[in-house]
Phi, psi and omega in degrees: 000139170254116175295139181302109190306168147259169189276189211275340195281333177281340168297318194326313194275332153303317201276002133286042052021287175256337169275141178295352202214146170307094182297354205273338172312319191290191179217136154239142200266128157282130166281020210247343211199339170064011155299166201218107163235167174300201161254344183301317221267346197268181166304127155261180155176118204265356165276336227276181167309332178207241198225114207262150147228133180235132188306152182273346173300271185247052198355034180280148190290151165256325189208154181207142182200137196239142158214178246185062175072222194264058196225160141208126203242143179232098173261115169253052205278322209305336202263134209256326177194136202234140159274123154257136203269113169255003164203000000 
């Protein structure tokens, strides 16, 4: 069975967790397709072991992020490049 994604706003509170700042804010660029959407805007999907985001475009993964007692891991390869709103 396949689960239905959520947009990118349920990650949100993990990934300020480990980032200082609202990330549902940034535009992230994919690298497999060069759409540019917000992180709000992206797939989550939130069963996996941690926490998944896939461009909405072409679902490639964006982002992964797991985390583990006082540890946490972030892989972003998807992402070819993030903006972030400095004020």
């Amino acid at each position: 069975m396949t689960t239905a994604p959520l947009d990118g706003n349920a990650a949100a509170g993990a990934l300020t967790d480990v980032f200082a700042f609202d990330v549902s804010m940034a535009t992230a660029t994919c690298v497999t397709c060069g759409d540019a959407r917000s992180v709000a805007e992206l797939h989550a999907y939130m069963r996996a072991p941690g926490t998944v985001l896939r461009c909405a475009t072409c679902e490639n993964v964006l982002l992964r992020l797991v985390r583990s007692g006082d540890r946490a891991w972030v892989d972003l390869t998807g992402i070819r490049v993030m903006q972030i709103p400095m004020s």
